[in-house]
Each structure stands twice: as structure tokens, then as C-alpha cells.
C-alpha positions in Angstrom: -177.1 200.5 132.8 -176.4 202.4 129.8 -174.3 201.2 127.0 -171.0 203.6 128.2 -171.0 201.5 131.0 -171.5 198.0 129.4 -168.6 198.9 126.5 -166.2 199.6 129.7 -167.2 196.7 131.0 -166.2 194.6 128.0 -163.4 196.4 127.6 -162.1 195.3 130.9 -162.9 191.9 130.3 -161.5 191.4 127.6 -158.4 192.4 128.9 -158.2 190.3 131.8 -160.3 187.1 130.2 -157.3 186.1 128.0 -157.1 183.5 125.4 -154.2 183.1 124.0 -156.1 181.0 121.2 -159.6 182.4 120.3 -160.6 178.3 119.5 -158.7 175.8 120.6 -157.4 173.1 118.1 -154.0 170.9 117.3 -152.6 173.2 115.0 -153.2 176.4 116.8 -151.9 174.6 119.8 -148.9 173.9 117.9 -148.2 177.0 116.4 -148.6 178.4 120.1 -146.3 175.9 122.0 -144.8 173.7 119.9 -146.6 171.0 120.5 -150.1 169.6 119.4 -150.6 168.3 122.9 -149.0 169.9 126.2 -147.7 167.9 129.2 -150.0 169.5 131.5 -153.7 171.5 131.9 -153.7 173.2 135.5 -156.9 174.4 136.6 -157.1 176.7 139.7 -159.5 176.4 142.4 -162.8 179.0 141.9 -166.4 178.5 142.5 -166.9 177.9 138.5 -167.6 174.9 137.5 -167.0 176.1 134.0 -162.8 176.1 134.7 -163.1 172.2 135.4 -165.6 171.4 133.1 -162.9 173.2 130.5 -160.1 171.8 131.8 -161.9 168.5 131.7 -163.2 168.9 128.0 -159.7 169.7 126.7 -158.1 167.0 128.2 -160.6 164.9 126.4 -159.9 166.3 123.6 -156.2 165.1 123.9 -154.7 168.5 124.4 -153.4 168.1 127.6 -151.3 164.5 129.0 -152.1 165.1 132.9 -154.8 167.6 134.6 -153.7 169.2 137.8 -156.9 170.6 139.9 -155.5 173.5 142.5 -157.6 175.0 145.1 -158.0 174.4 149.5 -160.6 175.5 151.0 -161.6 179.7 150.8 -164.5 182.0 151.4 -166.9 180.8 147.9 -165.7 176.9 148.3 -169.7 176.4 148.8 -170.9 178.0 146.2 -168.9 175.4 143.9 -170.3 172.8 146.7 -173.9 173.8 145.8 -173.0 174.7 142.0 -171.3 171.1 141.3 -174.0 169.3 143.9 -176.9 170.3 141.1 -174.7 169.4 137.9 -173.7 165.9 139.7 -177.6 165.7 140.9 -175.6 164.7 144.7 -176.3 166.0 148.3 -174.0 168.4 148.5 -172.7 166.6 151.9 -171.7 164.0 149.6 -169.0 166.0 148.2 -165.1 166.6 149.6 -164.3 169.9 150.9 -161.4 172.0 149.0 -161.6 172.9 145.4 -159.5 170.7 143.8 -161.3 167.5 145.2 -164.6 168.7 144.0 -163.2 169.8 140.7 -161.9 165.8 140.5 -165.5 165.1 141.2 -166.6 166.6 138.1 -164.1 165.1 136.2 -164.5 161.5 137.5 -168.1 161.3 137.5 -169.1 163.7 134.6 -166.3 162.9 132.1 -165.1 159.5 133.2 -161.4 160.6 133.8 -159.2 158.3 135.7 -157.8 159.3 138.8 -154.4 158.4 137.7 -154.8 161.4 135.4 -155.3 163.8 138.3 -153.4 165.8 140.7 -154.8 167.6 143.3 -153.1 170.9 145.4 -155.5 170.8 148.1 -154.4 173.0 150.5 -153.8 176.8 148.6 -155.7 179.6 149.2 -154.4 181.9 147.2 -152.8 182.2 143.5 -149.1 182.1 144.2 -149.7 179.0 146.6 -151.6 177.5 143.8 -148.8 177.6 141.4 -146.1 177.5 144.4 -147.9 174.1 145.5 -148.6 172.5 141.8 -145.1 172.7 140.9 -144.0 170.9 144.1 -146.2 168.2 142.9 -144.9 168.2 139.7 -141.4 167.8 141.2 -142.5 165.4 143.0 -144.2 162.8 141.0 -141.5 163.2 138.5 -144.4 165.2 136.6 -142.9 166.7 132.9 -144.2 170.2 132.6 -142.4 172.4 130.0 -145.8 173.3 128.3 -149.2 173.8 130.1 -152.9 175.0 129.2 -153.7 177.3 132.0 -157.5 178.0 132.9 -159.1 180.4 135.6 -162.1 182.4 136.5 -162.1 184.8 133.4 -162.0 187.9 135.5 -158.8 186.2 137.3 -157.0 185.0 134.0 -154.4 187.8 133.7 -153.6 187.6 137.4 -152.9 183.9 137.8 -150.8 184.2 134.5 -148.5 187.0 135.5 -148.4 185.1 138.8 -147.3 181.7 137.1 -145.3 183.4 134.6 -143.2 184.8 138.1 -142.7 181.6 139.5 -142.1 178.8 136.1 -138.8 179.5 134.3 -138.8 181.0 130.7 -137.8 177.8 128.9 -141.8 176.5 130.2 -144.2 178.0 128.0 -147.9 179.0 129.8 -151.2 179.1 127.5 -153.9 181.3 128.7 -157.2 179.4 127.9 -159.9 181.3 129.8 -163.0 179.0 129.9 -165.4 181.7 129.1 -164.9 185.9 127.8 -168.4 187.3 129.3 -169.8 189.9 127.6 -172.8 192.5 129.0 -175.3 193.5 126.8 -176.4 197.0 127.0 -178.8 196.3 129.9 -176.7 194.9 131.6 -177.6 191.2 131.3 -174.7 188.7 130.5 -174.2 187.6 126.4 -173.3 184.4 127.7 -175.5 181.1 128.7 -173.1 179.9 131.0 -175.0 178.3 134.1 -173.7 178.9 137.4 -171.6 181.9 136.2 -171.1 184.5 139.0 -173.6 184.2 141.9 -171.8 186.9 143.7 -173.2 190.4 143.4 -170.2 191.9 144.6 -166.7 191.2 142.8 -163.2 192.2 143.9 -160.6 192.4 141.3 -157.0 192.5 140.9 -154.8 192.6 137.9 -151.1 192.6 137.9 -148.5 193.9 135.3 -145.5 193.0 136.1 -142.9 195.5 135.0 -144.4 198.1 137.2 -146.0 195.9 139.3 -149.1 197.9 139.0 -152.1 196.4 140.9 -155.3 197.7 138.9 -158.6 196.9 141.5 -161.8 197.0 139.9 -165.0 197.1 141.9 -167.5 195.7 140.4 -170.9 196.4 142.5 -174.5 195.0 141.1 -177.4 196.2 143.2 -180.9 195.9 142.5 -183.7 197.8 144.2 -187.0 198.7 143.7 -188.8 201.9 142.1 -191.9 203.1 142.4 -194.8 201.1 141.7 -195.7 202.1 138.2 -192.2 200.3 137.6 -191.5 198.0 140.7 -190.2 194.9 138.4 -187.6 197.5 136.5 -183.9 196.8 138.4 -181.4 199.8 139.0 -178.1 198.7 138.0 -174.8 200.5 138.8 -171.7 199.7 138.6 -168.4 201.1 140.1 -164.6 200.9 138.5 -161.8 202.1 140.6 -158.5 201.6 139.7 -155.7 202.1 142.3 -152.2 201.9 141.3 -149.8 200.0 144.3 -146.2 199.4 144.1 -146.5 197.8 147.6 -148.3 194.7 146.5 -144.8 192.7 146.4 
């Protein structure tokens, strides 16, 4: 990978990884919302441990009065399985099935949080159920949620904004907190020491904008294969960026 490539990269991640403040902290909280502490911190279902572990951290912190874990069960539910199995040091049989019951996991037995402070969507599959589904719980536990810290997958934090910011009414004010912005270094290797990052080799994008409702679909392909045997521990990487523009997607 040459550094062309690893700039684009960047560039792209940047732009979907968004943080709305770089650091967290009261006052930039405050000058962002209104308030130093927001009614609710929603984390949606992925196989990162990193967006719990965030969400968990922050509430912590006191930025956030409630957490709301979203996720059912979908196609990398066991790689968080196997991801939150090692942090927990558990069989992973041990652990529930959808994403927002083993995000609780984390934040009962690694952060001591009460399960009075939890809500679980446990049954979405998708972003717009996850949002769809969290504010019927809200709704129906009476659940006050004007301001909220929002927390994805970095890649997916502009999607599941734009998607929320669809379906909550303007007076309700959404943070973008990405837990993480990744960043590739020249060759290709990750900046970051995040464990349990992206265990996936193949990555399937999808950005909206809403005023055009353009659908941007980046294709993100990491392959490694052997050379010749002078250099058979050297690894080929290539990477592939397509961008489609889809008016259809709604």
C-alpha cells in the first residue's frame, strides 16, 4: 500500500468517523447540547466491543443519565460473542445471543453498571430499526430523551446519524461520539491499538446524505497473498473504493 492509498483512506474516515467533540468533557458537552450531562447514551449493536466499552466509560464519567444498548441478532453477532468472551475471560456459551444483551454484559460485569441503568432493543437488525425500536422504549418507559450521546462502528457513524437525525424531531439534539477515528499508516497497518478492531477482511460501506439522499458505497477489500520466496513473509495489500450514487435507496 502506498501512501496515495492510505491518505484516501483517512480521508474517508474521517469523514464518516464523526466526533462532534474531538475530547469529551462537561463543558464541551455543554457548549454542544446544552447540558453538561445528556438524558441518554445509545449505543448500536456491532461486533466492537470498543462502542460499549465507550458508551460504558462515558456513562461513568456522568455524561450520560441512562444507556440504551441496540442490536438483535445479525451476520457478525459472533464475532462480538468471541471478542467480548476473551475481554470477560467466559465460555463464549455463557453469553446471550443479540447485541444488546452482550453489550449489557460488558457493562455489568466489566464496569459494574446496574441494570436498572440499561435498556436493551434486542430484536433490530438494521439501523433504522435500531433507532425505530429505541425510541419505542423510550416512549415507553416514560424514558426523557431530548439530548443523546450517540456511538457506532466508526466506519458507520455518519450513517446511523443521518438515519437518527430522520427519525428524532429537531427540538432532540444527537452528539456524534465515534468511539475510535482509525487511521492507516503508510503500509497499511492501523495507527491505532484498539484490540478487537475489525476482524473482517472485507468491509461493506454505506454513507447517506440526506438532501440528495446520495448512497456513497465504499469497498474496502484487504487481501494478503504470498510472493516469491526471496519475499514470502512480505503481504500484498490492495484496496478498492467505489462510490455509487443511488436515489433509490429510500
Amino acid at each position: 500500500m502506498n501512501k496515495e492509498i492510505s491518505d484516501a483512506f483517512n480521508c474517508i474516515i474521517e469523514f464518516l468517523a464523526v466526533r462532534d467533540i474531538a475530547q469529551m468533557s462537561k463543558d464541551a458537552l455543554k457548549q454542544a447540547c446544552g447540558a453538561s450531562v445528556t438524558d441518554v447514551i445509545i449505543a448500536l449493536g456491532s461486533d466492537l466491543p470498543v462502542v460499549a466499552e465507550t458508551a460504558c466509560e462515558l456513562y461513568k464519567a456522568g455524561y450520560g443519565e441512562k444507556l440504551m444498548f441496540c442490536g438483535g441478532i445479525g451476520h457478525s453477532t459472533i464475532n462480538l460473542k468471541k471478542k467480548v468472551a476473551k475481554i470477560l475471560n467466559v465460555d463464549i456459551d455463557r453469553l446471550p445471543e443479540s447485541e444488546a444483551e452482550i453489550y449489557a454484559c460488558l457493562a455489568k460485569d466489566k464496569y459494574q453498571i446496574e441494570s436498572s441503568s440499561i435498556f436493551m432493543d434486542k430484536t433490530s437488525t438494521n439501523t433504522s430499526e435500531n433507532i425505530k425500536n429505541a425510541i419505542q422504549i423510550f416512549n415507553d418507559h416514560t424514558i426523557k430523551h431530548e439530548t443523546m450521546i450517540l456511538i457506532q462502528d466508526p466506519i458507520l457513524q455518519k450513517r446511523s446519524y443521518v438515519t437518527a437525525l430522520d427519525l428524532f424531531n429537531n427540538s432532540q439534539k444527537i452528539i456524534n461520539y465515534a468511539p475510535i477515528i482509525p487511521k492507516l499508516n503508510p503500509d497499511g497497518t492501523l495507527q491505532n491499538d484498539t484490540p478487537y478492531l475489525w476482524a473482517v477482511s472485507y468491509t461493506h460501506l454505506r454513507a447517506h446524505e440526506t438532501d440528495s439522499y446520495l448512497v456513497c458505497r465504499l469497498l474496502l477489500e484487504k487481501k494478503k497473498t504470498k510472493t516469491s520466496q526471496d519475499d514470502s513473509n512480505r503481504c500484498h495489500t490492495r484496496t478498492q473504493a467505489t462510490i455509487q450514487l443511488d436515489n433509490s435507496i429510500r
